[in-house]
SELOMAR-96552 format. One line per 4 residues: number of its first residue (from 1); their letters; for each residue x, y, z of N, C-alpha, C. Coordinates in steps of 0.02 Angstrom, whole numbers, padded with zeros to 5 digits, always signed. Atoms other than C-alpha are relative to their C-alpha. Layout:
N
NUM) a) X:Y:Z:X:Y:Z:X:Y:Z; ...
END
This chain:
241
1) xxxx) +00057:+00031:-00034:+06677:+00563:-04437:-00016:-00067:-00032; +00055:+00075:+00012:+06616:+00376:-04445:-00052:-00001:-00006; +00099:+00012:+00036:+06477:+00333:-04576:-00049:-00004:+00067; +00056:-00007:-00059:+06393:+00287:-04419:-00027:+00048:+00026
5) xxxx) +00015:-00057:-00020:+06392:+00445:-04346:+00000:+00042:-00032; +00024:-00059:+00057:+06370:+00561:-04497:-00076:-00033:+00000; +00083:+00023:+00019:+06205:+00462:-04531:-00031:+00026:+00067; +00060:-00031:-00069:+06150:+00503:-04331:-00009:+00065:-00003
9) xxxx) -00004:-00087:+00018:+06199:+00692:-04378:-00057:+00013:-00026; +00050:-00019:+00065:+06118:+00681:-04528:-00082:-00001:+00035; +00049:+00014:-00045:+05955:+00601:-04435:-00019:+00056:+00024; +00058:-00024:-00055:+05929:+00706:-04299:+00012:+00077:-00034
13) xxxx) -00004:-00067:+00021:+05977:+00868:-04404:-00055:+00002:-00036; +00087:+00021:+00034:+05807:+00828:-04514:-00042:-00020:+00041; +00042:+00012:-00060:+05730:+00779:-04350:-00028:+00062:+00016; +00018:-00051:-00051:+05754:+00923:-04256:-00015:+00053:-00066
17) xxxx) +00058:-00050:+00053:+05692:+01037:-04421:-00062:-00012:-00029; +00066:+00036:+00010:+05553:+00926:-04462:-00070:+00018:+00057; +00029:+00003:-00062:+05469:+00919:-04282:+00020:+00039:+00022; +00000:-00067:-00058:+05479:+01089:-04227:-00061:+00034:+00010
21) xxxx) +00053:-00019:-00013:+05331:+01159:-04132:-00035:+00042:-00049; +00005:-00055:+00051:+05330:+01301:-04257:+00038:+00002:-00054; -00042:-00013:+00062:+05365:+01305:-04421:-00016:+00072:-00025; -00013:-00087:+00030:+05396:+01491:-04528:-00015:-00018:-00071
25) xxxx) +00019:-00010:+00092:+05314:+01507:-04699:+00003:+00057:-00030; -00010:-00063:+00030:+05355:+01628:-04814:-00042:+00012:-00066; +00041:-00009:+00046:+05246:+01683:-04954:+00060:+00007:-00061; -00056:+00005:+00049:+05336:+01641:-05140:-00047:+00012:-00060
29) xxxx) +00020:-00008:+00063:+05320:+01669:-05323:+00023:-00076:-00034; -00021:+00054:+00066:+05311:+01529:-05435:+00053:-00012:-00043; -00052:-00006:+00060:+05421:+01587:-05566:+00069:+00003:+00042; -00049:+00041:-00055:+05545:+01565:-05410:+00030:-00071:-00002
33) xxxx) -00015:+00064:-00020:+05553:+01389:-05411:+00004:-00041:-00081; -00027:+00019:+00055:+05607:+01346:-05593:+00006:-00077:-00006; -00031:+00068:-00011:+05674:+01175:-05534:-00045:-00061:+00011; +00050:+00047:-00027:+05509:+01123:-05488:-00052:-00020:-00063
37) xxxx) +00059:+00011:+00050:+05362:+01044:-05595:-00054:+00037:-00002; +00042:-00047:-00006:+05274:+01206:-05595:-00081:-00019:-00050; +00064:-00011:+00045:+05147:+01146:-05739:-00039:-00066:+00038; +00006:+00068:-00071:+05131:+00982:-05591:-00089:+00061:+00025
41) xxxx) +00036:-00034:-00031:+05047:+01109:-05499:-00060:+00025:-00024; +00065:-00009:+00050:+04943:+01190:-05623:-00039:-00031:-00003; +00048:+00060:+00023:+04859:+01039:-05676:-00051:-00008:+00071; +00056:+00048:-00073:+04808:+00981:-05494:-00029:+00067:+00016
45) xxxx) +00051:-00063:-00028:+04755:+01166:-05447:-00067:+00009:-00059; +00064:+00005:+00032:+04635:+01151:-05597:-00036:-00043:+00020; +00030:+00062:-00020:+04581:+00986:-05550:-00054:+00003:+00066; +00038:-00010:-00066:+04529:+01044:-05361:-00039:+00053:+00006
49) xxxx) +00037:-00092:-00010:+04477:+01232:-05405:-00083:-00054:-00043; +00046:+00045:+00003:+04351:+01113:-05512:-00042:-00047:+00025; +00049:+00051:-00020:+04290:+01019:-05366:-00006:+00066:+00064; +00005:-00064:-00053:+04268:+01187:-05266:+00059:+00039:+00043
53) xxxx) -00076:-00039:-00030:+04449:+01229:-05189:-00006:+00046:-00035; -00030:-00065:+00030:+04522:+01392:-05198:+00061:-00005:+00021; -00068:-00012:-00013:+04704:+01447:-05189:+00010:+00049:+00039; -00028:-00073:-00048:+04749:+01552:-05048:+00086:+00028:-00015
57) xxxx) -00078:-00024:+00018:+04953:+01550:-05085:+00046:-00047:+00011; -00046:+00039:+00027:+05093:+01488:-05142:+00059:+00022:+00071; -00038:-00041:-00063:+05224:+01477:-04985:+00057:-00042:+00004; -00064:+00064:+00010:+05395:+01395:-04942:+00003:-00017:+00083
61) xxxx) -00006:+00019:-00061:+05414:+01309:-04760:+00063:+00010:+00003; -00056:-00022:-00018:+05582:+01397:-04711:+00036:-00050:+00043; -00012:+00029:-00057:+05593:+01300:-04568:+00048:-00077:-00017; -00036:+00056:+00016:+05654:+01137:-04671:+00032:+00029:-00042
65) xxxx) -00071:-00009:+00062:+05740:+01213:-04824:+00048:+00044:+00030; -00071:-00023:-00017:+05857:+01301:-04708:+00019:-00022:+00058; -00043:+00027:-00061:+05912:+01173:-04613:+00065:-00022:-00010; -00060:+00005:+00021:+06083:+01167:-04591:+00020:-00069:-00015
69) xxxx) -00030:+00085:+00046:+06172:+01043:-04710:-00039:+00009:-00046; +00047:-00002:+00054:+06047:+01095:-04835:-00027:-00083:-00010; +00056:+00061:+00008:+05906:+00945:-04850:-00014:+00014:-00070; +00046:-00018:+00068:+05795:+01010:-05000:+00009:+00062:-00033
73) xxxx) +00011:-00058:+00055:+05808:+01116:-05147:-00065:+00037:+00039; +00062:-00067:-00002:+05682:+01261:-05098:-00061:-00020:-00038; +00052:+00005:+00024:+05513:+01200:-05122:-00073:+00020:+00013; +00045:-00038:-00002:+05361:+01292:-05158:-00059:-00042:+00027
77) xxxx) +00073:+00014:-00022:+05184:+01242:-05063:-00038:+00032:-00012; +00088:-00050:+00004:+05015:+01284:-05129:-00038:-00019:+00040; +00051:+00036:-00038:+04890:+01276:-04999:-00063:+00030:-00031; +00058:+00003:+00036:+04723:+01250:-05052:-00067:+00019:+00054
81) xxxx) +00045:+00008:-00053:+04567:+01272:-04957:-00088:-00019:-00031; +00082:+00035:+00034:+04373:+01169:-04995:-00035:+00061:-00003; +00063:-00064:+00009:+04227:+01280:-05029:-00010:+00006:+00077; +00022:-00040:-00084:+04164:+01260:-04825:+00057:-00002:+00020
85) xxxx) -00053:-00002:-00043:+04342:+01261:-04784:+00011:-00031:+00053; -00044:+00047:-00031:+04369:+01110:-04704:+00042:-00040:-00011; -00065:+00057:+00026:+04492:+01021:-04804:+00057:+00064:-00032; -00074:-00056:+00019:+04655:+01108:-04825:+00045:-00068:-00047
89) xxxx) -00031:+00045:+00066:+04745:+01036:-04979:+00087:+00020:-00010; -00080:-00025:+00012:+04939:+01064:-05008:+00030:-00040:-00059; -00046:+00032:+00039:+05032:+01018:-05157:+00060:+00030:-00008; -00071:-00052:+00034:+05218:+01038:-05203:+00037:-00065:-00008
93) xxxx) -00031:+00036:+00036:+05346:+00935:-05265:+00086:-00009:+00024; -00049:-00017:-00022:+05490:+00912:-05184:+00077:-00042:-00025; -00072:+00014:+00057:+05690:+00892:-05236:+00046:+00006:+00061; -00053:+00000:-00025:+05828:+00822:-05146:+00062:+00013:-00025
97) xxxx) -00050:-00023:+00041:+05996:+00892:-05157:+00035:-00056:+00000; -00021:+00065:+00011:+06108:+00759:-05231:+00051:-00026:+00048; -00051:+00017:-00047:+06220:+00636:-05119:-00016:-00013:+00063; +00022:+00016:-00050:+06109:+00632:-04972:-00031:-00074:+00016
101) xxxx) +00038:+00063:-00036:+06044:+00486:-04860:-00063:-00004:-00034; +00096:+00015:+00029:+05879:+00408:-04946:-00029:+00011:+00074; +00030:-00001:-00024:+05840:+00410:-04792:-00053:+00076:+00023; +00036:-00084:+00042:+05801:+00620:-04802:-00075:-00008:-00018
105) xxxx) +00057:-00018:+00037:+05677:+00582:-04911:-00083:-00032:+00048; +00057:+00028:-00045:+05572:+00482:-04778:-00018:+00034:+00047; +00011:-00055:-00072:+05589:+00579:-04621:-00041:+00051:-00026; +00059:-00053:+00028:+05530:+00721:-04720:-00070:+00022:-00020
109) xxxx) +00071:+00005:+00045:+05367:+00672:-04771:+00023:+00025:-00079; -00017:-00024:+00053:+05436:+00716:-04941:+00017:-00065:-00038; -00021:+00050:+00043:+05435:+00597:-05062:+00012:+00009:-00057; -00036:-00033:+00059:+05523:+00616:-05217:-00056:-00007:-00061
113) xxxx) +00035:-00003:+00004:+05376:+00619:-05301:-00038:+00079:-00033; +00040:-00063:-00007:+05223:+00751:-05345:-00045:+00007:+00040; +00024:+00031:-00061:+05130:+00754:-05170:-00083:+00062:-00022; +00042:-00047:-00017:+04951:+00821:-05129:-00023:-00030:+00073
117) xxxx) +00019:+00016:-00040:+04903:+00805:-04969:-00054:+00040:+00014; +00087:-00042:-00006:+04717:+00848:-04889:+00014:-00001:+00096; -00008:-00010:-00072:+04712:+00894:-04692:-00069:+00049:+00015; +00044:-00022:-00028:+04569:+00930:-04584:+00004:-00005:+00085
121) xxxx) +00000:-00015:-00051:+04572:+00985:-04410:-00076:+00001:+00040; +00052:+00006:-00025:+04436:+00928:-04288:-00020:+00036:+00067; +00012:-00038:-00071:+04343:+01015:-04138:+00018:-00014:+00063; -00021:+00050:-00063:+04409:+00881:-04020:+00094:-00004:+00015
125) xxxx) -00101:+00005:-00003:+04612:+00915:-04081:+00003:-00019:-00032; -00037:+00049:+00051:+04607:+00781:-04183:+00022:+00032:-00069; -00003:-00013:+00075:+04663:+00793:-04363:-00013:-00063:-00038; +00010:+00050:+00045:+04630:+00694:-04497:+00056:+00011:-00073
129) xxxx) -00047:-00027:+00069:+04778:+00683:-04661:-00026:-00058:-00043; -00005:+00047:+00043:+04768:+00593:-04812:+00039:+00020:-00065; -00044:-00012:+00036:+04903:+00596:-04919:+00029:-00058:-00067; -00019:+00092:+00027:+04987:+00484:-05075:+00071:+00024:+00006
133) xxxx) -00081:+00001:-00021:+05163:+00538:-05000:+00007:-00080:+00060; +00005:+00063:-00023:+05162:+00343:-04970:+00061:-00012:+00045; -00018:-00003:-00039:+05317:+00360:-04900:+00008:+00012:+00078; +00026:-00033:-00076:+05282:+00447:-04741:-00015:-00052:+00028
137) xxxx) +00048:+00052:-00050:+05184:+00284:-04676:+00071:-00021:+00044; -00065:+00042:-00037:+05362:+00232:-04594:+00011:+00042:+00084; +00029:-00034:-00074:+05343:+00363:-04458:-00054:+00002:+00039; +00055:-00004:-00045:+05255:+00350:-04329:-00052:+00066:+00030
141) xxxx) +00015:-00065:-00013:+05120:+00476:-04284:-00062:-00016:+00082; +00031:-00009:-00062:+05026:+00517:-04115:-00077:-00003:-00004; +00073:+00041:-00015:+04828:+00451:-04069:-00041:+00052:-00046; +00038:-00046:+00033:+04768:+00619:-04115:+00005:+00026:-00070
145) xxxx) -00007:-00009:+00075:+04836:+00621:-04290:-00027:-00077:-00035; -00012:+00071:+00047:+04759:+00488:-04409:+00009:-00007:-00093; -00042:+00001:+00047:+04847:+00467:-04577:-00022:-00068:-00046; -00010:+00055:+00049:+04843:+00355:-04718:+00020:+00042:-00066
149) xxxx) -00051:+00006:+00055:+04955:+00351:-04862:-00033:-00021:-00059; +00019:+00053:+00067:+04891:+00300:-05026:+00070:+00009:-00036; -00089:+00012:+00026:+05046:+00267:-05167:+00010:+00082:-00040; -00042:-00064:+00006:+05121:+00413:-05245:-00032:+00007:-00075
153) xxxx) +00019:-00019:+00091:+05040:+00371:-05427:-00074:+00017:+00027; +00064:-00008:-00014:+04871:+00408:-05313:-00013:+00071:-00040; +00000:-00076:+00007:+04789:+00556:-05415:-00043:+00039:+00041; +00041:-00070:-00042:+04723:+00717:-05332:-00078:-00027:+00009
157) xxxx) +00075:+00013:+00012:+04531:+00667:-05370:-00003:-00084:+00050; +00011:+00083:-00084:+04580:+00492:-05257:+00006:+00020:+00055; -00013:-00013:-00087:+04664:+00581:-05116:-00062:+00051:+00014; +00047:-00052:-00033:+04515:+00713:-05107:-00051:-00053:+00002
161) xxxx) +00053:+00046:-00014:+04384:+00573:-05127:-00012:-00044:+00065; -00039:+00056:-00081:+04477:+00442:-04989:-00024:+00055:+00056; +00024:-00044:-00057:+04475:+00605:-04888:-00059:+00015:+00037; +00082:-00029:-00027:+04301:+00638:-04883:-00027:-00066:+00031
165) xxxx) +00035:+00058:-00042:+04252:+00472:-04849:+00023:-00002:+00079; -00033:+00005:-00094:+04369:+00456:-04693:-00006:+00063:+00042; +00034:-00032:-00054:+04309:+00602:-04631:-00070:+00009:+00006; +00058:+00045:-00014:+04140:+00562:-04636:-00002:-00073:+00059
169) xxxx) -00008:+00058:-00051:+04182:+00395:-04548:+00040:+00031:+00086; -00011:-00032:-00056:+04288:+00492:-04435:-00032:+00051:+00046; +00043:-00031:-00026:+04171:+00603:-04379:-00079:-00028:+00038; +00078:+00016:-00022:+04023:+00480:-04351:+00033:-00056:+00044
173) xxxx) -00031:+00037:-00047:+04157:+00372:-04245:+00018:+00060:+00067; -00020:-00026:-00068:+04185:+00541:-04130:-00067:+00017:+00017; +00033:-00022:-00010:+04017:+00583:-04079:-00014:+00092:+00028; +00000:-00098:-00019:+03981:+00801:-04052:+00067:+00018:-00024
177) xxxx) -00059:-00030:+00041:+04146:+00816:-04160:-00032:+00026:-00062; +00004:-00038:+00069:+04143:+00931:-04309:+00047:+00036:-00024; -00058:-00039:+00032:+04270:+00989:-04434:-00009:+00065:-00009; -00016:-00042:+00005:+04346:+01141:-04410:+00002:+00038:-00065
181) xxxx) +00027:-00021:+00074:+04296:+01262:-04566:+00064:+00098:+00010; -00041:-00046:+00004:+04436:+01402:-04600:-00007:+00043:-00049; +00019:-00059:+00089:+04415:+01568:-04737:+00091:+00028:-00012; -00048:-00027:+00005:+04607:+01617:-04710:+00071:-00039:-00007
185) xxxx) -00044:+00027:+00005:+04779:+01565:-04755:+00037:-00004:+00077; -00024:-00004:-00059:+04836:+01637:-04582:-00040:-00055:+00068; +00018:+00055:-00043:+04719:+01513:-04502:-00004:-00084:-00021; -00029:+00068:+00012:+04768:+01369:-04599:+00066:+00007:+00012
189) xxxx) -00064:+00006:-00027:+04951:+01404:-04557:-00002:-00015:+00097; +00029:-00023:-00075:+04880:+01437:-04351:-00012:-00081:-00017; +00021:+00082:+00019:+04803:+01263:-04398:+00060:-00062:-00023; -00055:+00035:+00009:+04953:+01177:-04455:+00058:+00005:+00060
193) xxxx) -00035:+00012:-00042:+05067:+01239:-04328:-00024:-00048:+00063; +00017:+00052:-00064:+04951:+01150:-04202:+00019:-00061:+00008; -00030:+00080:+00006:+04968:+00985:-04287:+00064:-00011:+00004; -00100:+00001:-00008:+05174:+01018:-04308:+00019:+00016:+00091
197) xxxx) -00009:+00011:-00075:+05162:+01054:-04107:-00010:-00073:+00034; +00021:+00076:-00016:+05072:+00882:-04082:+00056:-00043:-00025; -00034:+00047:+00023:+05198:+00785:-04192:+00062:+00015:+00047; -00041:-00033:-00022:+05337:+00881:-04112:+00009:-00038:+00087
201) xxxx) +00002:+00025:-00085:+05286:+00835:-03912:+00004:-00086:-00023; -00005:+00063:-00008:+05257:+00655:-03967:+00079:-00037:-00026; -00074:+00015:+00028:+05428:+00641:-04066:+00065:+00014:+00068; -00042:-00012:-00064:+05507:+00695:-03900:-00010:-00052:+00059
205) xxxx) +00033:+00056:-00070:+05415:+00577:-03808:+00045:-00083:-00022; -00035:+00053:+00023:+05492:+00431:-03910:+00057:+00004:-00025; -00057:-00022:+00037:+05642:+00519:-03974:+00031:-00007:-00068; -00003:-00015:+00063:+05711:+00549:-04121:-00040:-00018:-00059
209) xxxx) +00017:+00055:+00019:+05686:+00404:-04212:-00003:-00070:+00033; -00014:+00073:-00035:+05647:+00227:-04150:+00039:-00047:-00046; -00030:+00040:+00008:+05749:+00093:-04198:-00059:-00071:-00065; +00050:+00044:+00046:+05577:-00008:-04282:-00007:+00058:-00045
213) xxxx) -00001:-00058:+00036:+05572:+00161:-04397:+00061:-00037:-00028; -00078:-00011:+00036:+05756:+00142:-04453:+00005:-00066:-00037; +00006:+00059:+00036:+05714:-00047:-04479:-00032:-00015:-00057; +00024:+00004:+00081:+05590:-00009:-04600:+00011:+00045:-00036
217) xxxx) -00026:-00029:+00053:+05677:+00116:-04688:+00030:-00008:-00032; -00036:+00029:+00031:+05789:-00033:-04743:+00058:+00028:-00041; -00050:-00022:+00034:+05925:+00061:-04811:+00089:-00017:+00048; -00073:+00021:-00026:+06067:+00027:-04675:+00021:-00059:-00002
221) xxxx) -00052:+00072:+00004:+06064:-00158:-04690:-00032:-00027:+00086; +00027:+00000:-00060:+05996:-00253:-04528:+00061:-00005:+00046; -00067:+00005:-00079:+06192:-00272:-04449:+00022:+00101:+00010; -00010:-00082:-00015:+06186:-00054:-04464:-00044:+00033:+00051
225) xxxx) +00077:-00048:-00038:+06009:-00009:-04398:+00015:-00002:+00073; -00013:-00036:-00081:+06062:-00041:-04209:+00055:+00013:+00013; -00049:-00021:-00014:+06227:+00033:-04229:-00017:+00083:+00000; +00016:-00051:+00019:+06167:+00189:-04316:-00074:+00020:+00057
229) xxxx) +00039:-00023:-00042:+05999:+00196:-04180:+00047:+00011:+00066; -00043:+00009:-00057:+06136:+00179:-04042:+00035:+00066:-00001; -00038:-00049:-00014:+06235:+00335:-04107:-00083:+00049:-00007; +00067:-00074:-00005:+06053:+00437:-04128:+00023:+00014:+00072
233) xxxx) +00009:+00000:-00059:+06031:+00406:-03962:+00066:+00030:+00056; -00062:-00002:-00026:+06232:+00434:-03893:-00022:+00083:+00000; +00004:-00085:+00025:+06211:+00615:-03990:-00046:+00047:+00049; +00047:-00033:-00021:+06051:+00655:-03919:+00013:+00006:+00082
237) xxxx) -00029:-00020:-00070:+06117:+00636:-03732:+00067:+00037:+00010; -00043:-00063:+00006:+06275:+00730:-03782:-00037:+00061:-00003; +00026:-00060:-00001:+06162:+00880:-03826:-00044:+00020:+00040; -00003:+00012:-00057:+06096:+00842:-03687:+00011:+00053:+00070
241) x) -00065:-00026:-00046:+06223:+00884:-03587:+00011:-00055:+00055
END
């Protein structure tokens, strides 16, 4: 196969496991994930259990670490949840296996990195994220998701602070909106798949990847990016049919 078309493989094989309506979480043990910065975790779960979070469980998103071609080492997610349970918190740390496309590490929201992200779900659909998986900002996301990135050295106590503010502002910009307040892990997962349904329909709507995506993921070079958007696109009407 021509580099060209291993990279569209590669692409839409992290596409189509990324943006699936439904993702599958599995509940994990810590002492599982060896490979990871388990004392990472520690630290920030003290940090947030200290500003009222609790830990509902430690879980692995199946749905990407067994996508074929293997993407990521097996990585553990703690989801977190605020005292009124409207901010859902997730940290984990994630590990590419060696030899892959940098580009992997973007599509994924995964940045090579130690990530925490904060997510709140509004009465109107919307969501609100705030994350310092700075990477991520290169994808595009749909009206009803709004996102901001801080950098990756952002600590936990910035991204929960940033959070609160912007949802405050976001909330007094929707008028009779109010954040959704959750007590269960099963309804922060119910809650997440919604938003992974939303990203999912809009990623279909524009397909795979766009071509201004691939441009700023600067890694092919600007005489690659519309060779390599040309075979996304070839692939995706082969499977088609």
């Amino acid at each position: 196969m021509e580099p060209v078309e291993k990279a569209a493989h590669q692409i839409l094989a992290v596409i189509e496991a990324t943006y699936q309506p439904t993702h599958h979480y599995v509940t994990v043990k810590a002492s599982a994930f060896r490979h990871l910065d388990i004392a990472y975790y520690e630290k920030a779960t003290r940090l947030l259990t200290a500003r009222g979070f609790r830990v509902l469980a430690d879980v692995e998103d199946t749905t990407i670490t067994a996508t074929p071609g293997g993407v990521l080492m097996p990585v553990m997610i703690r989801a977190l949840l605020s005292k009124d349970g409207t901010v859902m918190a997730a940290l984990y740390h994630p590990r590419i296996k060696p030899l892959l496309l940098r580009l992997l590490l973007w599509v994924l929201r995964k940045s090579p990195g130690k990530v925490v992200d904060m997510e709140t779900e509004c009465s109107d659909g919307s969501f609100l994220v705030t994350s310092n998986a700075a990477s991520a900002a290169v994808m595009s996301l749909p009206a009803l998701i709004s996102a901001e990135y801080l950098p990756i050295t952002a600590r936990v106590h910035d991204v929960h602070q940033r959070h609160t503010e912007r949802l405050a502002a976001h909330l007094q910009q929707r008028s009779g909106t109010t954040a959704r307040s959750f007590r269960t892990h099963d309804e922060l997962i119910a809650s997440q798949n919604r938003m992974n349904a939303i990203k999912a329909a809009f990623r279909g709507e524009i397909g795979a990847i766009t071509k201004e995506e691939l441009d700023q993921l600067a890694i092919f070079g600007e005489s690659l990016t519309g060779s390599v958007h040309a075979a996304v696109v070839r692939e995706q009407l082969k499977r088609a049919g």
